[in-house]
N, C-alpha and C positions, 0 to 999 in steps of 0.2 A: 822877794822870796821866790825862788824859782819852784815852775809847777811842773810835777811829772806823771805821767798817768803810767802807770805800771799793769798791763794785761799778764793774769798767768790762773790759768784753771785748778791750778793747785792754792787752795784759799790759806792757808800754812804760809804757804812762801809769800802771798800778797802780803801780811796781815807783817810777818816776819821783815819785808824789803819796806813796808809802807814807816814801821817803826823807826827802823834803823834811821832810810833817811828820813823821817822828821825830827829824829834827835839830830840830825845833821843841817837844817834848817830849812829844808826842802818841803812843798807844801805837796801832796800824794794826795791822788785820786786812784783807789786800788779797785781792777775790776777785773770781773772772773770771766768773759766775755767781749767779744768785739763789738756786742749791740751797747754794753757797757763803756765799754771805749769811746765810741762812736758820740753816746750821749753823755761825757764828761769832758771832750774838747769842748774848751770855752777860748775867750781872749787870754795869749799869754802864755800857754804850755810851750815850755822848754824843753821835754824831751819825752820821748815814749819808751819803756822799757817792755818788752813785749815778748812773750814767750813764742816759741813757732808752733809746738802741738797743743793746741788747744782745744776744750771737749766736743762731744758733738762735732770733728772731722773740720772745726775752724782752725784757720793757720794767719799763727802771726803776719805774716808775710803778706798775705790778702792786705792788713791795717797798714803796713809800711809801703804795698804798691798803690796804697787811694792816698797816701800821704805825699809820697814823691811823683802821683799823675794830679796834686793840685785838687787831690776831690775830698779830702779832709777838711775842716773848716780849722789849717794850720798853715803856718808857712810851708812850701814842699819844702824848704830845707830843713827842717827844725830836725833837731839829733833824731833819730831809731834805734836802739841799743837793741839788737834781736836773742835771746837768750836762748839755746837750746841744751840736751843730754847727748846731741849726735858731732858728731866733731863734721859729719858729710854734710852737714845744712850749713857750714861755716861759707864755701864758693858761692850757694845759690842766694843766701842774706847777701851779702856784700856785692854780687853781684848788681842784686836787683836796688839797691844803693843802702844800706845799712851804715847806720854812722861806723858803729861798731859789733861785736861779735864777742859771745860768750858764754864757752862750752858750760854746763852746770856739771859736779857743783863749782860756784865761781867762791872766792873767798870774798862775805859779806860785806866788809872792812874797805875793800876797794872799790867798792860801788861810787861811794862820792867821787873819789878821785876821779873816775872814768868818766861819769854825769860830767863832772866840770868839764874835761878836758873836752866832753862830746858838745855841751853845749857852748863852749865858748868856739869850737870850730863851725858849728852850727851858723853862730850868728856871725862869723868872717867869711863864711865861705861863701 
């Protein structure tokens, strides 16, 4: 069962994304913070779904740059899915290596599809 840790300070949309994929067989650790984050990598996470603005002036991106410098307790390749409302954070995610990119609102429905395709490139890449 693939594990996904979904960061989004909007607890609605966690609670909402966390549902969806466990009805989809996905095992979700939903958290409203990056100290939450941080303390829910365990053995095994397949992907991060991670909002960019997050409360108190946290940014996804900080979670996806200790991801891909090796300083997450994950593989640096494991997917990042960066989600944001600004279409202008689409260059700087991707840039800074985002598996993928996704202006909100994204349609709920395709999340699996995008999870899979991110973590089976994840684990070939």
């Amino acid at each position: 069962m693939p594990k996904i840790i979904v960061v989004d300070d909007d607890t609605t949309n966690v609670m909402l994304t966390q549902m969806l994929l466990e009805l989809e067989g996905y095992s979700v650790a939903a958290c409203t913070n990056l100290a939450q984050a941080y303390a829910s990598i365990a053995e095994g996470v397949d992907a991060f779904l991670v909002d960019v603005n997050l409360a108190r002036g946290e940014s996804g991106l900080d979670l996806l740059q200790a991801v891909r410098a090796g300083k997450a307790a994950v593989s640096p390749n494991t997917a990042v899915i960066i989600t944001s409302g600004d279409l202008r954070r689409q260059q700087e995610a991707l840039s800074l290596g985002a598996t993928s990119f996704l202006l909100k609102p994204y349609p709920p429905d395709s999340l699996p599809t995008i999870l899979k395709q991110a973590i089976a490139g994840a684990h070939h890449g």
